[in-house]
N, C-alpha and C positions, 0 to 999 in steps of 0.2 A: 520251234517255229513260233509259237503262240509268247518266247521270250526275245524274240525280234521283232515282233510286232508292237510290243509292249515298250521296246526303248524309245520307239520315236514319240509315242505318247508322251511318253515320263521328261522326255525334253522338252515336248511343247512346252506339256505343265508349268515346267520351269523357268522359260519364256515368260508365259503369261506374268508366273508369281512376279519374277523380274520388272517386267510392264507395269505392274499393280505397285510395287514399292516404289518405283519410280515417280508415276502416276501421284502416289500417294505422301512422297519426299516431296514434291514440287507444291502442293497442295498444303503443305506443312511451313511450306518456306515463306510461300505466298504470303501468310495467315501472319505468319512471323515480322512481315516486312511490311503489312500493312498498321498491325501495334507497333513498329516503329514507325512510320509514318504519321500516327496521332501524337507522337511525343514532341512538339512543341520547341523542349530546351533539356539540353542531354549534357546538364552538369558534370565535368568529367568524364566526358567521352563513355560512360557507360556500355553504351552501343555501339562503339568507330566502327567495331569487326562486324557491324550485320551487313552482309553487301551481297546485293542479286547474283553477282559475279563468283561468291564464294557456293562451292558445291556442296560442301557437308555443311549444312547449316547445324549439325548437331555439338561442331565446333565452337561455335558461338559462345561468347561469354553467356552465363545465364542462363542456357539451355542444357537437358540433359534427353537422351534419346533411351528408347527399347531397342531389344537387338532386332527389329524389324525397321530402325530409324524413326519411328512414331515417336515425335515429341511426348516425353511424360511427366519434364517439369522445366518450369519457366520461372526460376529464381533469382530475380537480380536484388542484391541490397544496400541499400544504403549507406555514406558514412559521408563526414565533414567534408563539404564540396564537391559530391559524388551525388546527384539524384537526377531524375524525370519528372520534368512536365509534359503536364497536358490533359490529352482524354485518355481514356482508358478504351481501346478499340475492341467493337464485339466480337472482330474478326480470330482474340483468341478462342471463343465456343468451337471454331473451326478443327483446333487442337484436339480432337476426341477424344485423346485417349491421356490426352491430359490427368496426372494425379495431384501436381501440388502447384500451384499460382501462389506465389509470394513475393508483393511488390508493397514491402511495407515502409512506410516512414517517406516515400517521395511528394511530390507535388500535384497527383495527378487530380485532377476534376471532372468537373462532369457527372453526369448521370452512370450511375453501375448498372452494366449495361446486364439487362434480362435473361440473355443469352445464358450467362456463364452458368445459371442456375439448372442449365440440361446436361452439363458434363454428367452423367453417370458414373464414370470412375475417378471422378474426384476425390480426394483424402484430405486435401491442406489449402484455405483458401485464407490467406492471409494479406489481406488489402490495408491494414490498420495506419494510423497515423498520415492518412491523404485530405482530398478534399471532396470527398462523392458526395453524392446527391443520391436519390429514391431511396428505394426502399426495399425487402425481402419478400417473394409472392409469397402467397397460402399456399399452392403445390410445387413442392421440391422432388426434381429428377435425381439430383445428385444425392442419393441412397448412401450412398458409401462414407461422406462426409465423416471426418475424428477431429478436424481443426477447423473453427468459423474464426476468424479475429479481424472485424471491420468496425473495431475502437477506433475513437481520434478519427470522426469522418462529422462529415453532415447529413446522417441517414434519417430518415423519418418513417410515418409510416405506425402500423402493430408488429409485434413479437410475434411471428407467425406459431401455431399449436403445429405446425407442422415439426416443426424441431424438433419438439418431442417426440419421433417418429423415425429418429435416425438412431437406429439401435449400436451404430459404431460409434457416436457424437461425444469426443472427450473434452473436449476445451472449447467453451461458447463465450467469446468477449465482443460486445456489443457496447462497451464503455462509453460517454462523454461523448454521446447523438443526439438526437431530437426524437429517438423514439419513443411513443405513448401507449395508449390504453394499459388495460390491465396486464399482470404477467400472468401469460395460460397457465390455468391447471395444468394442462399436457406437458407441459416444460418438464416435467419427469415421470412422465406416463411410461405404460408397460415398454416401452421401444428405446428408450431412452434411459438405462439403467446402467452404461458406464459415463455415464456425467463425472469431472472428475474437477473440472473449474469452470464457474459461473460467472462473469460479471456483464452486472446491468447496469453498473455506477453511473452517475450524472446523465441522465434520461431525464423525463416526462411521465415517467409511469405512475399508474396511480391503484389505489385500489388495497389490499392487502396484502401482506405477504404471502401465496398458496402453500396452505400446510402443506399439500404433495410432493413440498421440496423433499419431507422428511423421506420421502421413497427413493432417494439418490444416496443409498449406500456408499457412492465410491466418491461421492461429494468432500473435494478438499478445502475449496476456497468457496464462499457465497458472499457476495460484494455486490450490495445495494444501497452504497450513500447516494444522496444529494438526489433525490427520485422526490416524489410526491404522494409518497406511501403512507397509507393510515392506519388505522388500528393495532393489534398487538402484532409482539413475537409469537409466534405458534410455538406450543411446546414441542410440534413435531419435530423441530431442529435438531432438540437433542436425542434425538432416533438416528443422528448420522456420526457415528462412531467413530469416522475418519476423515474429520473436517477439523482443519488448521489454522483459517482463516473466516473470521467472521466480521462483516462491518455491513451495519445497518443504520451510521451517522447521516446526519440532515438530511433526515424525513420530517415526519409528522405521527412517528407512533408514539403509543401510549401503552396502559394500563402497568402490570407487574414483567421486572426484569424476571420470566420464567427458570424457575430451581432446575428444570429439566435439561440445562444445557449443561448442566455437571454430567449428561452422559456424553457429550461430546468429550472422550478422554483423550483426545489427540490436539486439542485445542492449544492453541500457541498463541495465535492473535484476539483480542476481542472489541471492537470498538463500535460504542453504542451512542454513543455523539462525539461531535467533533467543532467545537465553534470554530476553529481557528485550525486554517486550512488553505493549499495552494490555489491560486484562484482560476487555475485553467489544467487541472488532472494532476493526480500523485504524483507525477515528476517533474511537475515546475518547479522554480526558481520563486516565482511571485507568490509571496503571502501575504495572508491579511484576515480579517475578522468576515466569516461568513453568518446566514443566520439556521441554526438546526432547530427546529421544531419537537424534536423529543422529548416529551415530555412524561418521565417515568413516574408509576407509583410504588413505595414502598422501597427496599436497601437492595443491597446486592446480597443476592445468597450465600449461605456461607458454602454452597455445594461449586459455586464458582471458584471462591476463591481457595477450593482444595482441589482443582484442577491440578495435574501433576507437571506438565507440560506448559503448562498458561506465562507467555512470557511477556506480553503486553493485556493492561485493561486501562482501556480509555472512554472515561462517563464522564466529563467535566461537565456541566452547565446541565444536566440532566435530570435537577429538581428530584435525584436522590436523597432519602430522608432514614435516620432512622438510625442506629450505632452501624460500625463495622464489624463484619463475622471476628468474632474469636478463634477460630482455626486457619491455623496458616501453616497447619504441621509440613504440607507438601509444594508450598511457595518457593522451593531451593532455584526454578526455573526462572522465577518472575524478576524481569530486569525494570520495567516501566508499568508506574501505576498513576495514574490522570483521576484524581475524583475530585478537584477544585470545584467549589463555587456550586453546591452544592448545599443542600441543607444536612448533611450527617449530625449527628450529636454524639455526646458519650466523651470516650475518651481514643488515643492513638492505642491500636489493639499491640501488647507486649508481644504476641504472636510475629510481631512482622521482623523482630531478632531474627528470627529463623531464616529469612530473604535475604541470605547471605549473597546473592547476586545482585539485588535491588539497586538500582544505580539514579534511576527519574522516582521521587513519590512527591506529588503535588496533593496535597490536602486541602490547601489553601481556602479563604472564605466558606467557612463551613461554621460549623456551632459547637466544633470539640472542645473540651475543659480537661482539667487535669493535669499534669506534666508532662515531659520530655523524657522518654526513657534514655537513661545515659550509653545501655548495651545495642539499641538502633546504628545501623553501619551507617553513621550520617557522615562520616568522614572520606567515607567511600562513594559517597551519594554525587554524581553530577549537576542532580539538581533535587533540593529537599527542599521544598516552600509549604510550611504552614502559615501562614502570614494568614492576619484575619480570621482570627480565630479568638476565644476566650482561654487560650491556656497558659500556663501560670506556673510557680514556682521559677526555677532559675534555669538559664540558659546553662545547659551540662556541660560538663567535660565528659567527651565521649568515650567511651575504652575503648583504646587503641587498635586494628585488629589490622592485619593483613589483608588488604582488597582484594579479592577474586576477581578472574575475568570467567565470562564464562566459559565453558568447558564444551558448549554443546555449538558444533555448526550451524552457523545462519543459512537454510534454506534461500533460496532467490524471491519468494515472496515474502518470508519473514523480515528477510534482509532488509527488504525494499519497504516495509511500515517501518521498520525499527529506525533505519539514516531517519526518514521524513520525519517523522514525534523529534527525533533527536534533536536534526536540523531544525524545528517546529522551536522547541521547548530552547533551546539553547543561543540560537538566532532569528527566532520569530517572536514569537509576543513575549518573550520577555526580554529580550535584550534590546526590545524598539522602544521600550519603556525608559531606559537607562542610558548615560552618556557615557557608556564607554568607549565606543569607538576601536573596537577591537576583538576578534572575536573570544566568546565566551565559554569560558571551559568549565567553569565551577559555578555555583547558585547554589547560597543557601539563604534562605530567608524566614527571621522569627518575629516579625512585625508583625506590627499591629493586634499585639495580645498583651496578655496582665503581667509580664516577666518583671521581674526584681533583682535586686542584687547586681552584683558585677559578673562584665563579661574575663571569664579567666585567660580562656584559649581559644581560637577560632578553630574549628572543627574541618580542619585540612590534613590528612593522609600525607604519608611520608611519599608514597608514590605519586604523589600530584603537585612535588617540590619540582620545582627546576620545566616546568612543562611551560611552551608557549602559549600565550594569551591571556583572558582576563579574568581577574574569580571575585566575585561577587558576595560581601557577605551583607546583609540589611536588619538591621533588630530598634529599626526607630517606631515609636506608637507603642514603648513599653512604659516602664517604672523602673530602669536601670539607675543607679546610683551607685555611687563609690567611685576609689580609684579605676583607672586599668590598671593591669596586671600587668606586671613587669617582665618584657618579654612575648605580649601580646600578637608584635608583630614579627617577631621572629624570623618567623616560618615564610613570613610575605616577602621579609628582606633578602633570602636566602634563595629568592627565586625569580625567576625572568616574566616582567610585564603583568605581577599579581596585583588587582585593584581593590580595596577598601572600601564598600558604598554604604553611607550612610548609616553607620555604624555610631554616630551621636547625634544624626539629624531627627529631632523630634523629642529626645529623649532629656529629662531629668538627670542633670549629671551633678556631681559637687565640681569646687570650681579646678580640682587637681587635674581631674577629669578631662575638664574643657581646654585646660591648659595642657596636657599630653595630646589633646588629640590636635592641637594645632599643627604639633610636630609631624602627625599622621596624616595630613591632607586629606582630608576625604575626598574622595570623587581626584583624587590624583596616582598620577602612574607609582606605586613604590620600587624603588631601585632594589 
């Protein structure tokens, strides 16, 4: 008895729930159709399928649903001729149960609307590369938060300390905004302890770096160029054991590059100014001469450069002084080293044989004396410029060696420094300098130092025969004299679009000299 009384309940129930999901689908769809209504221009039909008339809206391009039909992500992305304009409508807060909002890389403007900041079970809010406006409050609903990425925006505004309060909060990119004041201590306070990537780049921010950063154990990447940062590096950085990326280019810090970041032993990137730079975020096309304010005291430590992992260091224009570490036993990682223009002294450390991957080393205008080691993989080098320098004896013939590539997979962030220096070094300030008109595969340059004697062999790798584009060699500003070497060009003629640069311009020749090089065109294409 008391189980036939009980079934008609148990259908009401069901009714009802029924009623409620219903209720609760239309109310989703609603929400759904009013952020397509603020979209403006729907590049590619992104949107054709959102239509009042369609019932399962979980159908929808872009949507994804829980098995109650409750919207839980709204994912549309981008690609060449495929975006939204417009605003960004409040009406998705409506979505409750909303987990990931990712509308990255479109047109949208407008004000980011306040709302979205009570989803509660939010996970993934990635608006990056738009056009918004405001700002992030001080009190954050959305507890749950592991992805912020509202890079590539016009946000303004402080760094709310609330962030540091998201004890899920793995990836915080806030890149290339308008946001200011100082960066909270709380940025890595007790709540916030799987931090795993950081970037504040191209900001407003000012103030110091908070040593609290050191309390982000699981901190990979910290990326603070182009901010308005003063004083030191904290030694507390190298307190983070498992950090890969580090760029703290055009600020305004000072005092000693700290020995303590040799405990960063997972380090891969290091770049601690950067004059020469995209001029609207790392993935531009447009470069050109920025200004960095860093201004260091004292050399680089030698606990740096026995980093095991360390495959980028880039300090050019960073009023480094002082010789280079003699130890390079554990250099086998390092492919690009940036210390141009610089006050170093001393001599090129024999240690850097061992950087049998070394492929970028710019020395360049510094105060080093002494010779050219001939065991240096310069043959293998993309781009070697010592130019502007006092060093002396004769341009070597290098010993031969088999160029290594490296062995070690480029991560997606390493990946993404290493093209840019590449693209930087290879088609930015140094090939804007030169009229080759082609792009530039090889650089090596011994100008402007005390060099003597004749040039034997040009310091070209058999692997670099036969490759498209243009190679650069320059040793004018010496004290060269004698014939060329018979055969000099060999290796140029034996390969496709290799260019000769000023290889006698400047220099002291006999007249044999000036007479071969006629044959060699300078600044001309060799067949």
């Amino acid at each position: 008895m008391a189980a036939q009384n009980l079934l008609p309940k148990l259908l009401l129930l069901l009714l009802l729930l029924g009623d409620a999901t219903s209720v609760s689908g239309s109310g989703e769809r609603e929400a759904l159709m009013k952020f397509k209504a603020a979209v403006t221009a729907d590049q590619g039909g992104l949107l054709r399928d959102w239509a009042p008339a369609s019932v399962d809206h979980c159908r929808w391009p872009g949507v994804s649903c829980g098995g109650g039909g409750e919207v839980v992500a709204l994912n549309i992305t981008s690609a060449p001729g495929r975006a939204l304009a417009g605003a960004l409508s409040p009406a998705v807060a409506a979505l409750r149960a909303l987990r990931v909002l990712a509308l990255p890389s479109h047109a949208l403007s407008g004000q980011l609307p306040p709302a979205i900041w009570s989803l509660r079970r939010l996970r993934v809010l990635d608006l990056s590369g738009n056009r918004l406006q405001g700002g992030i409050p001080a009190a954050l609903a959305c507890v749950g938060l592991q992805t912020l990425d509202l890079a590539y925006n016009q946000l303004n505004g402080s760094v709310p300390a609330a962030l540091g309060a998201l004890p899920g909060l793995r990836r915080l990119s806030l890149a290339s905004n308008r946001f200011g004041g100082a960066i909270p201590d709380e940025l890595c306070g007790t709540g916030c302890r799987s931090l795993q990537f950081l970037d504040l780049s191209g900001n407003l921010l000012v103030g110091g770096i908070p040593r609290s950063l050191g309390n982000c154990s699981k901190l990979e990447a910290l990326l603070l160029s182009s901010n308005l940062l003063d004083d030191i590096i904290p030694p507390e950085i190298g307190r983070l054991k498992n950090l890969r990326a580090l760029d703290v280019s055009r600020n305004s810090l000072s005092g000693p590059v700290p020995a303590e970041l040799g405990g960063c032993v997972q380090l891969s990137v290091l770049v601690l100014s950067n004059p020469y730079a995209p001029l609207d975020g790392l993935n531009s096309s447009d470069y050109g001469e920025v200004d960095d304010f860093n201004y260091f005291q004292g050399g680089i430590p030698e606990a740096i450069t026995a980093l095991p992992k360390l495959r980028v260091l880039w300090a050019p224009r960073a009023t480094l002084e002082g010789e280079l570490p003699g130890n390079w036993s554990s250099c086998q990682s390092l492919e690009m080293m940036n210390l141009g223009e610089n006050l170093l002294s001393g001599g090129i450390p024999k240690g850097l044989v061992e950087c049998a991957n070394l492929r970028f080393l710019n020395l360049s205008s510094n105060k080093l004396t002494g010779s050219v080691d001939p065991s240096l993989p310069v043959p293998c080098m993309d781009v070697f410029d010592v130019s502007g320098n006092q060093l002396s004896g004769v341009i070597p013939v290098f010993i031969s060696k088999n160029c290594l590539s490296s062995q070690q997979p480029l991560d997606d962030l390493v990946s993404e420094y290493s093209s840019f220096f590449t693209y930087q070094a290879l088609d930015g300030f140094i090939s804007s300098s030169l009229p080759l008109g082609a792009h530039l595969t090889g650089y090596h340059s011994f100008a402007r130092n005390n060099f003597t004697g004749a040039v034997a062999t040009l310091p070209l790798a058999a692997e670099k025969l036969g490759m498209q584009g243009s190679y650069a060699f320059l040793a004018d500003g010496n004290r060269l004299g004698g014939q060329l070497q018979p055969g000099l060009f060999d290796k140029c003629n034996s390969s496709r679009g290799f260019v000769v640069e000023g290889i006698v311009s400047k220099v002291k020749t006999a007249p044999a000299l000036q007479s071969e090089s006629k044959n060699s065109a300078t600044r001309q294409q060799l067949n």
